[in-house]
TORLO-214926 format. One record per atom (N, C-alpha, C, O): residue in one letter; chain; x, y, z. Coordinates in Angstrom, 2 decimals, decimal comma. Layout:
REC   resn   chain         x         y         z
REC      a       A         X         Y         Z
...
***
This chain:
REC   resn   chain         x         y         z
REC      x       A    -53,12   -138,61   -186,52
REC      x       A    -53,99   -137,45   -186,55
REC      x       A    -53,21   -136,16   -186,81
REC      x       A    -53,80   -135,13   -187,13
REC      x       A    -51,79   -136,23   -186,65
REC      x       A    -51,11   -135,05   -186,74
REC      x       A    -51,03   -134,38   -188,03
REC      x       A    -51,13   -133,21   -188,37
REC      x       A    -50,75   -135,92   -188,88
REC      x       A    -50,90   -135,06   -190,18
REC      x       A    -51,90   -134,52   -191,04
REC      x       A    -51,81   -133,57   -191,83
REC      x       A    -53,24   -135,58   -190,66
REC      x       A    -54,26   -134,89   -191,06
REC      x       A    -54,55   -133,44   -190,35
REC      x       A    -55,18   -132,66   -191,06
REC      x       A    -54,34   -133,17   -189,62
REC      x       A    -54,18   -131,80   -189,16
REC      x       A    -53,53   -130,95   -189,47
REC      x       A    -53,78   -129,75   -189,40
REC      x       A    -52,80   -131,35   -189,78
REC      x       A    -51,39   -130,12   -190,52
REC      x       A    -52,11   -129,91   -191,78
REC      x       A    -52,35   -128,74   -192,11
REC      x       A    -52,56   -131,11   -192,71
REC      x       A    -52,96   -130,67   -193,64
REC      x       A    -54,14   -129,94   -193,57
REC      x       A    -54,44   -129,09   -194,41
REC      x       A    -54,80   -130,24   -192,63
REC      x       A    -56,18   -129,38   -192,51
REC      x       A    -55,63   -127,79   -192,75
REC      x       A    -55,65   -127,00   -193,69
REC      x       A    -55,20   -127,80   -191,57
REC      x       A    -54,36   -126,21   -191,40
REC      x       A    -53,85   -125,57   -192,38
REC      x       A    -53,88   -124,34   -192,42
REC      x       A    -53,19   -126,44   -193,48
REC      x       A    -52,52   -125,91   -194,38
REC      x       A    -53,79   -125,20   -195,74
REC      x       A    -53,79   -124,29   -196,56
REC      x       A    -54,65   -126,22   -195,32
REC      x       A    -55,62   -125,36   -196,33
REC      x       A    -56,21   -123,97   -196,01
REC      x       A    -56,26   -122,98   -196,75
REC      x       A    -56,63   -124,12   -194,80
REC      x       A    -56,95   -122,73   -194,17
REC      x       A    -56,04   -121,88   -194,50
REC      x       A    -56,47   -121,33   -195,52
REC      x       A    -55,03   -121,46   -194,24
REC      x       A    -53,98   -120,51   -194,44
REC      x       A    -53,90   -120,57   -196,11
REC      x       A    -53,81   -119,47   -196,64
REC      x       A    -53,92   -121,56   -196,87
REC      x       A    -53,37   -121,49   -198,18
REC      x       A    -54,43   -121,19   -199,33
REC      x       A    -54,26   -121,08   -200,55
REC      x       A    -55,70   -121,09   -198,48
REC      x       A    -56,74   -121,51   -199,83
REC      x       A    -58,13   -120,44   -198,82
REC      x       A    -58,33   -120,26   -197,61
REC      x       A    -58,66   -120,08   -199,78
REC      x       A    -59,76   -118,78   -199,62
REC      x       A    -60,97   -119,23   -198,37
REC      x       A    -62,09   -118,73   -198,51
REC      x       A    -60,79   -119,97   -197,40
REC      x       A    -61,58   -120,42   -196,94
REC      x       A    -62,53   -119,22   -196,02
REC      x       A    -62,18   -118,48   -195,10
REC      x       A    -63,61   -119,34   -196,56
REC      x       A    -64,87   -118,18   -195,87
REC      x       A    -65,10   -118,82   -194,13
REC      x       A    -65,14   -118,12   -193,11
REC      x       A    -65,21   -120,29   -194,21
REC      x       A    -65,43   -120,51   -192,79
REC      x       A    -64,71   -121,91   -192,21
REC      x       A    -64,24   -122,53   -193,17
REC      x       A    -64,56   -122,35   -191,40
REC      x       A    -63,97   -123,90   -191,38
REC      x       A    -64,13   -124,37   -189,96
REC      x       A    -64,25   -123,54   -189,06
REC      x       A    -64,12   -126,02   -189,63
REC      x       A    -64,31   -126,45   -188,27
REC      x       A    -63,83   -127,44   -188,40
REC      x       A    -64,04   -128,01   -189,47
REC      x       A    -62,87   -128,17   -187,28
REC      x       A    -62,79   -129,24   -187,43
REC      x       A    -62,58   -130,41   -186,11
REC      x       A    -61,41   -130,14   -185,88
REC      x       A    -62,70   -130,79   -185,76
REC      x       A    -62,90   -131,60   -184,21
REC      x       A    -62,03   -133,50   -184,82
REC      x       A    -61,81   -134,13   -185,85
REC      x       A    -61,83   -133,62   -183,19
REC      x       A    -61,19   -135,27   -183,24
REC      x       A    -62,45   -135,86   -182,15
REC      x       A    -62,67   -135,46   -181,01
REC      x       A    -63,21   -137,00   -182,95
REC      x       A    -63,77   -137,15   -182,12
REC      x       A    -64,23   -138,99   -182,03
REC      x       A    -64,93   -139,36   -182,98
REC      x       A    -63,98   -139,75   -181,30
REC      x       A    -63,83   -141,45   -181,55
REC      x       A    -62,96   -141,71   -182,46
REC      x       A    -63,33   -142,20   -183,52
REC      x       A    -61,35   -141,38   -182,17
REC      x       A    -60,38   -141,46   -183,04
REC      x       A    -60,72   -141,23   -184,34
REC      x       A    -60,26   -141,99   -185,19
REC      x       A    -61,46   -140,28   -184,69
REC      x       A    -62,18   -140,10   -185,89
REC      x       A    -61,65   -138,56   -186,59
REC      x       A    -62,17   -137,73   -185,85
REC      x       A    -61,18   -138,10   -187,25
REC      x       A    -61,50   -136,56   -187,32
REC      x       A    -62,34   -136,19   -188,58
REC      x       A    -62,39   -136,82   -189,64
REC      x       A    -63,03   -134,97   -188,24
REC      x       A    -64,26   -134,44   -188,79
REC      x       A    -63,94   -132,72   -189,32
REC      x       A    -63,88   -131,68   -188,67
REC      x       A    -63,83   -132,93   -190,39
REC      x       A    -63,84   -131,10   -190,74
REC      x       A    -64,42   -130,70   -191,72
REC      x       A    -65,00   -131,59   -192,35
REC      x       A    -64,50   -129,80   -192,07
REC      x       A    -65,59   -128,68   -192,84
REC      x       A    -64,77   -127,36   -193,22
REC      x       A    -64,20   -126,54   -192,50
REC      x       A    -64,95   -127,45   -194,81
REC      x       A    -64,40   -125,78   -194,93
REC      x       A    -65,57   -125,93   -196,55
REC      x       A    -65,95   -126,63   -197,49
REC      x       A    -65,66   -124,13   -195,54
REC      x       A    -66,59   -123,70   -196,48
REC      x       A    -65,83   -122,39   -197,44
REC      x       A    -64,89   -121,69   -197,06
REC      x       A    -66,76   -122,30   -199,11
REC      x       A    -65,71   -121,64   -199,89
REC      x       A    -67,24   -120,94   -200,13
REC      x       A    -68,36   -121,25   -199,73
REC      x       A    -66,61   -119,56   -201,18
REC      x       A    -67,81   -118,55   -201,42
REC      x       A    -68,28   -119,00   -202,65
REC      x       A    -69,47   -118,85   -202,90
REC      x       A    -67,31   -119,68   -203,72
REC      x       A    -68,09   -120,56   -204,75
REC      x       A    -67,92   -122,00   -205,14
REC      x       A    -67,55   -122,80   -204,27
REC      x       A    -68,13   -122,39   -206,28
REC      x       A    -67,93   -123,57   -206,90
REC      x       A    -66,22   -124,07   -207,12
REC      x       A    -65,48   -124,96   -206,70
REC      x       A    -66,11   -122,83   -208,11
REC      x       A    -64,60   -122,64   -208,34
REC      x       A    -63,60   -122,86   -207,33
REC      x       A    -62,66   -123,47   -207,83
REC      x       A    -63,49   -122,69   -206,49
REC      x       A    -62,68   -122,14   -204,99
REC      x       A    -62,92   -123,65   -204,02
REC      x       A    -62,10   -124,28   -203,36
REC      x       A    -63,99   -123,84   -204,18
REC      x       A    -64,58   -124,93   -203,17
REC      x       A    -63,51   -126,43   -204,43
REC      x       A    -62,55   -126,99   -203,90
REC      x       A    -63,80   -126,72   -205,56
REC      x       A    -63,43   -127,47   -206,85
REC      x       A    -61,48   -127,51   -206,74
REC      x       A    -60,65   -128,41   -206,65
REC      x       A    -61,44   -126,57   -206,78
REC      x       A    -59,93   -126,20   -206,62
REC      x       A    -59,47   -126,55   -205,27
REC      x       A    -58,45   -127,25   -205,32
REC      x       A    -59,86   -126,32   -204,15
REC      x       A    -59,41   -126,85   -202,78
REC      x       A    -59,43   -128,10   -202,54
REC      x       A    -58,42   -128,63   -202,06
REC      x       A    -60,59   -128,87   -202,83
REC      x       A    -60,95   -130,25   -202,70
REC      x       A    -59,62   -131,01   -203,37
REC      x       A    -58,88   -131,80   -202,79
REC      x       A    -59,50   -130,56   -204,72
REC      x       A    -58,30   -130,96   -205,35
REC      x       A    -56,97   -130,79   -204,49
REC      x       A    -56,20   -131,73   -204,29
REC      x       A    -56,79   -129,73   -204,09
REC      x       A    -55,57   -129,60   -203,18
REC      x       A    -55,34   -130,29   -202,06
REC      x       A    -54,34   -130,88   -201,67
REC      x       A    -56,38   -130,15   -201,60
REC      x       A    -56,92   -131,42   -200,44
REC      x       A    -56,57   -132,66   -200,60
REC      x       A    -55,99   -133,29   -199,71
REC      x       A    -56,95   -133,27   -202,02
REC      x       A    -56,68   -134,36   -201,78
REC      x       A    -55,25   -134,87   -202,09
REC      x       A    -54,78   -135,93   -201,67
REC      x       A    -54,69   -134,06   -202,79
REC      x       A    -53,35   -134,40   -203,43
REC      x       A    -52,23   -134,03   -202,07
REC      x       A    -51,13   -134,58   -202,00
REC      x       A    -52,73   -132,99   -201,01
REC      x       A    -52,10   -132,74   -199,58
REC      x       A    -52,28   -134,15   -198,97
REC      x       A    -51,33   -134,88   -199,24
REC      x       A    -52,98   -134,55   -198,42
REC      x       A    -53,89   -135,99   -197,98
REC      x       A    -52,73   -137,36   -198,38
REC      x       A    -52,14   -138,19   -197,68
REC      x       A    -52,80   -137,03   -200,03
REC      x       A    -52,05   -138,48   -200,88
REC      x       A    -50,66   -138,49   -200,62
REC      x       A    -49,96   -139,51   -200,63
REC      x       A    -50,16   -137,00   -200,30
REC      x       A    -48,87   -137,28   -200,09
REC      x       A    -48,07   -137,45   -199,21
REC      x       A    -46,85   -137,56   -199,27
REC      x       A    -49,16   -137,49   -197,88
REC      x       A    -49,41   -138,38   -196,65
REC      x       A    -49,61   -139,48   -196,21
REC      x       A    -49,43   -139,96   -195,09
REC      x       A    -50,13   -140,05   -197,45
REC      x       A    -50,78   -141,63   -197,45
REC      x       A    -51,85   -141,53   -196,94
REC      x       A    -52,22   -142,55   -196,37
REC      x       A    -52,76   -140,41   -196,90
REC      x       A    -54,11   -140,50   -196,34
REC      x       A    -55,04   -140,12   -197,35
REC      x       A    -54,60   -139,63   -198,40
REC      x       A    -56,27   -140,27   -197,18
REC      x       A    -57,04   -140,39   -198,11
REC      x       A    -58,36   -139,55   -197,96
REC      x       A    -58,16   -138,81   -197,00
REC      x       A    -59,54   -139,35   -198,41
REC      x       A    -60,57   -138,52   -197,72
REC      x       A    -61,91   -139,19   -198,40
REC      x       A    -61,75   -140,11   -199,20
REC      x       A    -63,04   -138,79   -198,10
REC      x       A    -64,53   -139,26   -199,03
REC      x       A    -64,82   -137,90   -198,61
REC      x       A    -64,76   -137,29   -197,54
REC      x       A    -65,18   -137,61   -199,85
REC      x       A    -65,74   -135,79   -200,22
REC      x       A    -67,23   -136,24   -199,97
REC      x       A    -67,60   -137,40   -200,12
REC      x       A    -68,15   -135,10   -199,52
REC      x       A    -69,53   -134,79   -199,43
REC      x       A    -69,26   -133,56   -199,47
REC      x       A    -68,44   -133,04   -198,71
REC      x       A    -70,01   -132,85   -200,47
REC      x       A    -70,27   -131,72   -200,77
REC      x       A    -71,54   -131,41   -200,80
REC      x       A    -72,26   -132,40   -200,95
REC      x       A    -72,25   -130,14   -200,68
REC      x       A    -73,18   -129,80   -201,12
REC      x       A    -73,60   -128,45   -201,63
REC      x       A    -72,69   -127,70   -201,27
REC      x       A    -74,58   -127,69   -202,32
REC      x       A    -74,77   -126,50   -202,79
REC      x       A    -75,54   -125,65   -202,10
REC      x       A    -76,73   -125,94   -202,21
REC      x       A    -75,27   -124,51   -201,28
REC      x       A    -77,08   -123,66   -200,50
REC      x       A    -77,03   -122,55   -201,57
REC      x       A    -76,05   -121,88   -201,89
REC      x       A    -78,30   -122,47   -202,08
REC      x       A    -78,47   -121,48   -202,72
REC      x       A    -79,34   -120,79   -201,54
REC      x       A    -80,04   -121,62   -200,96
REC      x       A    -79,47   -119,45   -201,03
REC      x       A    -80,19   -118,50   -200,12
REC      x       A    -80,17   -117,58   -201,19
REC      x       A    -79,19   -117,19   -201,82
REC      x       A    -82,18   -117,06   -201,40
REC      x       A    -82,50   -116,35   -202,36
REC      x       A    -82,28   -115,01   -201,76
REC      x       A    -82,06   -114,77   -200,58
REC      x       A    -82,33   -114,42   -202,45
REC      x       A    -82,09   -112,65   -202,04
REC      x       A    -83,16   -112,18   -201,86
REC      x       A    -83,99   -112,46   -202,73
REC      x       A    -83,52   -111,51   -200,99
REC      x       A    -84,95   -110,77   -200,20
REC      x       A    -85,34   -109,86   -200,98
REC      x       A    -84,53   -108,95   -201,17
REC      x       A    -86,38   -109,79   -201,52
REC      x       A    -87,03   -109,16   -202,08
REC      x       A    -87,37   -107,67   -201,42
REC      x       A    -88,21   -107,57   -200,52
REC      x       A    -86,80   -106,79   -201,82
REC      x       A    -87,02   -105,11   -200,94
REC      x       A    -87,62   -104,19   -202,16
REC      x       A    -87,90   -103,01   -201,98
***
C-alpha cells in the first residue's frame, strides 16, 4: 500500500489537481482526483498509470464527465 500511496501523493503535488480523496479500506485502496478539464484529467491518468507501472502496479480507470449548466441571471 505504500507505494500506491506515494504514487497517489505524487500526483497531487505534481499534477493540477482541483480536488482529491483517498482512503485504505478492506486491504483495498480507493482514490479520486478530480481535474478542471478533459485535457488535465487525460494527461494525469496517463501519468498515473506509467507512475503505477513502474511499481508493478496497475489501476482500472472510471472516469466520468459533470457538465453543471450555468444559471441563467
Amino acid at each position: 500500500m505504500t507505494a500506491l500511496q506515494a504514487a497517489f501523493d505524487h500526483m497531487i503535488v505534481n499534477t493540477r489537481v482541483v480536488s482529491s480523496r483517498s482512503r485504505v479500506e478492506d486491504d483495498k485502496f480507493l482514490g479520486w482526483l478530480a481535474y478542471s478539464n478533459f485535457d488535465r484529467a487525460f494527461k494525469a491518468v496517463n501519468m498515473l498509470h506509467e507512475a503505477l507501472k513502474s511499481r508493478g502496479l496497475g489501476m482500472r480507470e472510471w472516469s466520468r464527465d459533470l457538465f453543471i449548466p450555468r444559471s441563467r441571471r
